[in-house]
N, C-alpha and C positions, 0 to 999 in steps of 0.2 A: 771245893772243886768236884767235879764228875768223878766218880767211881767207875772200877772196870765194865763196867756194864752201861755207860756212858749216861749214867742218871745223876742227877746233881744232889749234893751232900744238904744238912739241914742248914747249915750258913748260906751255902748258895741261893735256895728257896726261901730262907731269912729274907735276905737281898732284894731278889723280885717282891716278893710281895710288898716290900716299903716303899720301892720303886713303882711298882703298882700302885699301891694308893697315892702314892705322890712322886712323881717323876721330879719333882722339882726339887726331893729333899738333898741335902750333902750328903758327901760322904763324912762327916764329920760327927753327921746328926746321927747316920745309921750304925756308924763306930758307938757311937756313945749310946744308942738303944741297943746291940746286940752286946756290947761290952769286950769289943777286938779294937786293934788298931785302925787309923783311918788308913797308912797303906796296905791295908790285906784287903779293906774295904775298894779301895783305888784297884786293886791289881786285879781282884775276882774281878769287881764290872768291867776291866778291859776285857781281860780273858772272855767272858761271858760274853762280850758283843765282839770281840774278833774270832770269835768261834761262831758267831752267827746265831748263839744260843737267846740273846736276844733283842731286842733295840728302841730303845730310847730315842721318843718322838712325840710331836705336838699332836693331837687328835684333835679332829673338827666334827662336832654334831651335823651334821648336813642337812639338815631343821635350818639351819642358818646361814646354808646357800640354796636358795629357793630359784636360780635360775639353774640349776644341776637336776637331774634326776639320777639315782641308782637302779640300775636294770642288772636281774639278774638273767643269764643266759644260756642256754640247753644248747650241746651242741654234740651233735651225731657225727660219728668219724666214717668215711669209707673204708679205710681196712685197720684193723684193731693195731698190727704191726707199727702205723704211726703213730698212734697214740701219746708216749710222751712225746714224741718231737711236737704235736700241734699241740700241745698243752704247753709246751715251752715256749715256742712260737707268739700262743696267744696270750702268754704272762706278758709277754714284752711290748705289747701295743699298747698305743698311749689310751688313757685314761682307765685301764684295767686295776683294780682293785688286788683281785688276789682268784687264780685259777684254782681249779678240784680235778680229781679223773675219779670218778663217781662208778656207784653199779646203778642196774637200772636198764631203762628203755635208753636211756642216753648215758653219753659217755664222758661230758666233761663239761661241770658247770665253771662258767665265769661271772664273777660280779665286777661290773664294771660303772663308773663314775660321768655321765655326759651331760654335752647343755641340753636344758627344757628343750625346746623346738623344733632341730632337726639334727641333731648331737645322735642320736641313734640310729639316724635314717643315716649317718655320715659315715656311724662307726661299723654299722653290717653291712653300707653297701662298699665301704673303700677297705678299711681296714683290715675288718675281718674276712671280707672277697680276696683280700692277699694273700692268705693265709690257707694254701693246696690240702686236697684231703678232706675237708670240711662237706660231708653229704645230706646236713640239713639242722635247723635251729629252730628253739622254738625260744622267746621271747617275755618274759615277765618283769612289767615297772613294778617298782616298788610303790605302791600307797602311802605305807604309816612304817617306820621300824619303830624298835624297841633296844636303846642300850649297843646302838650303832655310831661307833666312831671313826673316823675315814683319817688316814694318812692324809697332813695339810697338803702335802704335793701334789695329790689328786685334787684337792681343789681348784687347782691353781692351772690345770690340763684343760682347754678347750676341744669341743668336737671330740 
């Protein structure tokens, strides 16, 4: 469990990383590799994911939806003061990835999930045009990544 310093103990980190290499294994399998019980194994991974600490998910290569492109996106705030509200804001539109509030010329990268064709043109001119405060974007498709796996529900988001 977390230490007073809210950092996770070496079972904890045990944990993740087997679940990391394989999300798929038991709890039965990682009782019997770290050599505890299977409910202390049961109880951390609750604890661990209703604390948000971490979550357990199918990952899709995006190599493998070729009608999607991942764009990543610069976006300039007009007064600093909003800043996390439009970061929260733009977590929450559909096909968003996962938001940053960055240093820099710009103040808040999002990467976000859309279809090839006009999935982009849909999602700066509706989506993120809804989204007040916003004083300007700048724009980059992804090419080629490296070691990028996308939450399946983002695939599954049109436009």
């Amino acid at each position: 469990m977390k230490d007073s310093k809210g950092n996770f103990d070496n079972t904890d980190r045990k944990i993740i990383a087997m679940l990391r290499d394989d999300g798929r294994m038991t709890n039965n399998e990682i009782a019997r590799t770290l050599e505890i019980s299977e409910g202390t194994v049961r109880n951390r991974i609750k604890k661990l994911t209703e604390d948000g600490a971490i979550m357990i998910t199918g990952l899709v290569n995006p190599d493998f939806l070729p009608e999607k492109h991942l764009v990543l996106l610069e976006i300039k705030v007009a007064v600093s003061r909003d800043l996390k509200r439009i970061a929260e804001k733009i977590s929450e539109l559909p096909g968003v990835i996962s938001v940053y509030i960055i240093t820099g010329r710009m103040d808040i990268m999002a990467e976000v999930f859309v279809e090839s064709k006009f999935g982009l043109i849909e999602f700066i001119g509706t989506h993120l045009a809804s989204v007040d405060g916003i004083a300007s974007t700048e724009t980059h498709v992804i090419m080629k990544h490296y070691n990028k796996w996308i939450d399946s529900l983002h695939s599954q988001i049109s436009g």
